[in-house]
C-alpha positions as CSV (number, residue, x, y, z in Angstrom):
1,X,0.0,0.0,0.0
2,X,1.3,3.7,-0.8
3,X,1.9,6.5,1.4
4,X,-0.8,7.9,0.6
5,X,-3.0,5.4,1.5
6,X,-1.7,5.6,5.1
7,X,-1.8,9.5,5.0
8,X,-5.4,9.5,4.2
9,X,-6.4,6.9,6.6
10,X,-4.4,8.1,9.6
11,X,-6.8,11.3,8.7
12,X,-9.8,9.7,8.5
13,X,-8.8,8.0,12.5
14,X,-7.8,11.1,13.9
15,X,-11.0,12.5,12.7
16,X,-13.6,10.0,13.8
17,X,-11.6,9.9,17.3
18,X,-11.9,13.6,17.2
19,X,-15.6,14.1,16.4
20,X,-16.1,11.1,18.7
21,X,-14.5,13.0,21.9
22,X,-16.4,16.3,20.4
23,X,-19.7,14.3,21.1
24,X,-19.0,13.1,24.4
25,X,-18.2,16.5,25.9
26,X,-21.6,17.5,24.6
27,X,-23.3,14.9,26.1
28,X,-21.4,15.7,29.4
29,X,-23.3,19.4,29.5
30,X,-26.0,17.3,30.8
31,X,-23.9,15.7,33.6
32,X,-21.9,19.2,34.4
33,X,-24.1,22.2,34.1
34,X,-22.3,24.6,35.1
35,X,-20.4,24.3,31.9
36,X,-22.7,24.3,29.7
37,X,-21.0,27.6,27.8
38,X,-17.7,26.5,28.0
39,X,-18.1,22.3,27.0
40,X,-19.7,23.4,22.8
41,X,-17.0,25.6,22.7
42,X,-14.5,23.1,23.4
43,X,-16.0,21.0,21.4
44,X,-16.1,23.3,18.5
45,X,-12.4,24.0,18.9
46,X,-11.4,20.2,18.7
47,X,-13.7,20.1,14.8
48,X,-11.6,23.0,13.6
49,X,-8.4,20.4,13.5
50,X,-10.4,18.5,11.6
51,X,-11.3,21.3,9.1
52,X,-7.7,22.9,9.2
53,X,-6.2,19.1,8.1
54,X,-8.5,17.8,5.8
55,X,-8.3,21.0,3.8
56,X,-10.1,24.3,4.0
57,X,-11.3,24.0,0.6
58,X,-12.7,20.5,0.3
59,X,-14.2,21.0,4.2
60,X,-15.8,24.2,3.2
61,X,-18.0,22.8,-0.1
62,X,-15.8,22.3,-3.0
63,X,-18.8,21.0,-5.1
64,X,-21.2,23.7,-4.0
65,X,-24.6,23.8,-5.5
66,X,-26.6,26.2,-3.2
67,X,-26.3,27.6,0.5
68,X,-29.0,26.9,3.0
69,X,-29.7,28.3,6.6
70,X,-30.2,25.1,9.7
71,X,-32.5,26.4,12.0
72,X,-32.9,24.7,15.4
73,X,-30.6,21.9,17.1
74,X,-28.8,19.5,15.3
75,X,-30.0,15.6,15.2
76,X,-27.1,14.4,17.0
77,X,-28.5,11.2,16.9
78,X,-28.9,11.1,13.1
79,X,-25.1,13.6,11.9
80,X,-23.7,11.1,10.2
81,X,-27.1,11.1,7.6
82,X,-28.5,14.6,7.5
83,X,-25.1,15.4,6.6
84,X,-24.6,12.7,3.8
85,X,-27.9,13.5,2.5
86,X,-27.2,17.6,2.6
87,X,-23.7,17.0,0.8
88,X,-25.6,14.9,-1.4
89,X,-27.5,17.2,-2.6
90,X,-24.9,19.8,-2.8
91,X,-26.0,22.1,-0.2
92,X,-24.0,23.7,2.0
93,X,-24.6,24.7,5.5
94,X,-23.7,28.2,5.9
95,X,-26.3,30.0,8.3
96,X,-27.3,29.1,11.9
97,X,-29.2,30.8,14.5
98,X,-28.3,28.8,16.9
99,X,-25.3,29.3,18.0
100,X,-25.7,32.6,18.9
101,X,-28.4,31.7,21.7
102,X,-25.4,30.8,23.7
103,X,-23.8,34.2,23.0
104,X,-25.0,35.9,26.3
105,X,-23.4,38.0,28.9
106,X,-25.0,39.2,32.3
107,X,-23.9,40.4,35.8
108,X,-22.4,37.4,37.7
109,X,-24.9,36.5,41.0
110,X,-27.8,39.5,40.0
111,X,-30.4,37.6,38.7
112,X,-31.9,40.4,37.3
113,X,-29.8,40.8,35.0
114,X,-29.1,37.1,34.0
115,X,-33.1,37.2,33.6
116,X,-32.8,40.2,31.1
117,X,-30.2,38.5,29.5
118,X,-32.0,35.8,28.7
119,X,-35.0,36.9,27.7
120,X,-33.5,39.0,24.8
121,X,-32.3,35.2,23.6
122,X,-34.3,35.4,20.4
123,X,-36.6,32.0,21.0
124,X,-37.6,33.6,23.9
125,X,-39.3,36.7,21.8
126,X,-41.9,37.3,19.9
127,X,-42.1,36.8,16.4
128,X,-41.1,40.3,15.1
129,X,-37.8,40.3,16.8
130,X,-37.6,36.3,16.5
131,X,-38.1,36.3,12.4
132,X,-35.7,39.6,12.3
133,X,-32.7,37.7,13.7
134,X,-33.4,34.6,11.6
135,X,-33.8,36.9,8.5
136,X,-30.3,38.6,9.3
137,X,-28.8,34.6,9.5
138,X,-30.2,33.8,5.9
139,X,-29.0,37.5,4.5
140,X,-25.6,37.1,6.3
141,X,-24.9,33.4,5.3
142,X,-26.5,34.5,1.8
143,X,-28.7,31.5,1.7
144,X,-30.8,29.9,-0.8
145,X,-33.0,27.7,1.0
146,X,-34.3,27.2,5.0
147,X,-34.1,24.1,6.9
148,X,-36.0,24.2,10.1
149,X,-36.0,21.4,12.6
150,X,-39.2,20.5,14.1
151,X,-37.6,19.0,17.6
152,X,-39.7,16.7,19.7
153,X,-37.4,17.3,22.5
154,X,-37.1,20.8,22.7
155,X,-40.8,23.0,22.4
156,X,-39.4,26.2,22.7
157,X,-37.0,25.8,19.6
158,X,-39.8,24.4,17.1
159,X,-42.6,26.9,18.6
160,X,-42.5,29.3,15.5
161,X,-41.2,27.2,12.8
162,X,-44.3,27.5,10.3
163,X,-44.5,31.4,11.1
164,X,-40.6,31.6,10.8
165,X,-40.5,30.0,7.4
166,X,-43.7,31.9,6.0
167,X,-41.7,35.1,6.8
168,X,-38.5,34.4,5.2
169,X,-40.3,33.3,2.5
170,X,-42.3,36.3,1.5
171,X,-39.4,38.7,3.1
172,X,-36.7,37.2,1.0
173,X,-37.9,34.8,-1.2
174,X,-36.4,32.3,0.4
175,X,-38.2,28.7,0.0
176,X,-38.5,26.6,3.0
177,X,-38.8,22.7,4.5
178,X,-39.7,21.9,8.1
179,X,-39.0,18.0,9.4
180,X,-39.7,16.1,12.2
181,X,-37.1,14.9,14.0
182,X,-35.2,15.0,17.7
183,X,-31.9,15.4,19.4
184,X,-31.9,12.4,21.1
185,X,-34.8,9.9,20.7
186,X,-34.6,8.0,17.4
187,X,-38.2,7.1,17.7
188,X,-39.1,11.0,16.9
189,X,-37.0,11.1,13.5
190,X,-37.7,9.5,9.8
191,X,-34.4,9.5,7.3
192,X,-37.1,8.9,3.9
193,X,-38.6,12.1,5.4
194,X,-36.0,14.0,5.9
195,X,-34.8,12.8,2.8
196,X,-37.8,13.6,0.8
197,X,-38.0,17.4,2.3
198,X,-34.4,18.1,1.5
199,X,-34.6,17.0,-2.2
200,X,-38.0,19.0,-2.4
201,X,-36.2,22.1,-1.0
202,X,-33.4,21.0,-3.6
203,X,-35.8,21.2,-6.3
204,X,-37.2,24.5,-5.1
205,X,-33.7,26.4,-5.0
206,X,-32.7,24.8,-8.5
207,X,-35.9,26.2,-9.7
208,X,-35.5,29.1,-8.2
209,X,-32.3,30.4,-9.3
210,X,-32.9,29.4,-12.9
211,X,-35.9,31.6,-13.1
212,X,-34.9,34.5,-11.2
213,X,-30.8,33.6,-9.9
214,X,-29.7,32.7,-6.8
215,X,-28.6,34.5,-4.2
216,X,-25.0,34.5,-4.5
């Protein structure tokens, strides 16, 4: 066997062991609360490695087709196939409103102002200023399509999905899917659906930019 052969498989170890450790520590959030800030970032750090080894170009979407916007958690019980089927399809992820939920800063031991805090988290607002910060994700990451997560496990994320999407839609003629799914009970999550919504928001982006052009 060549060199290369090794090289690339050394890579694809380091990464699985990498992503591997990257999902325990966010599993440990539950068992150690009081970092639940500090253990995603870790975790985030540990996945740029993997980015900054396996090439910034081919990590970043070297057979681009369109750019679409994830909105809610991820299915961390189902990465390994909404990413196949997303790559598949040529999409590339490049918008997320939720990361910055965890982007908040308040006055150590006043609850009052860890209360203001987070209430101005944006899935704790109404729809006005909820739809404006999901409209500035799409503009920012120059999106073609929306992708919104409809998660059994978590109410408050999934609350304004339909509204979300209707509002994008007919703000910035963005199309939109919703799927069912879940963060951590299989039971709650279909891969033909999810499937089926992504290749029908596919479609919808194709069709869009060859009638009118896309957004970038």
């Amino acid at each position: 066997m060549n060199k290369s052969f090794y090289k690339n498989s050394t890579k694809t170890a380091i990464g699985g062991i990498i992503a591997a450790l990257s999902i325990v520590l966010m599993l440990l959030t539950s068992a150690i609360p009081t970092l639940t800030y500090a253990i995603p970032a870790i975790a985030g750090l540990l996945l740029v490695v993997i980015v900054i080894e396996v090439n910034k170009k081919w990590a970043f979407g070297e057979n681009e087709k369109s750019r679409v916007t994830w909105e809610g958690i991820a299915v961390w019980i189902a990465l390994g196939h909404t990413f196949k089927e997303l790559k598949g399809q040529g999409a590339l992820m490049t918008g997320s409103a939720y990361p910055g939920m965890w982007d908040v800063s308040y006055e150590p031991g006043d609850l009052e102002s860890m209360a203001e805090a987070y209430s101005r988290t944006y899935i704790n607002c109404c729809l006005e200023q909820r739809g404006a910060v999901l409209e500035k994700v799409v503009r920012d990451g120059k999106c073609d399509g929306l992708i919104m997560h409809q998660n059994r496990s978590c109410k408050n994320m999934s609350l304004l999905n339909n509204e979300g999407g209707q509002r994008i839609q007919k703000n910035l003629g963005v199309p939109y899917v919703i799927f069912d799914g879940d963060q951590t009970d299989a039971r709650n999550f279909s891969e033909a659906q999810f499937d089926t919504r992504v290749e029908a928001l596919a479609e919808m982006m194709a069709d869009k930019k060859a009638n009118e052009g896309g957004n970038h």
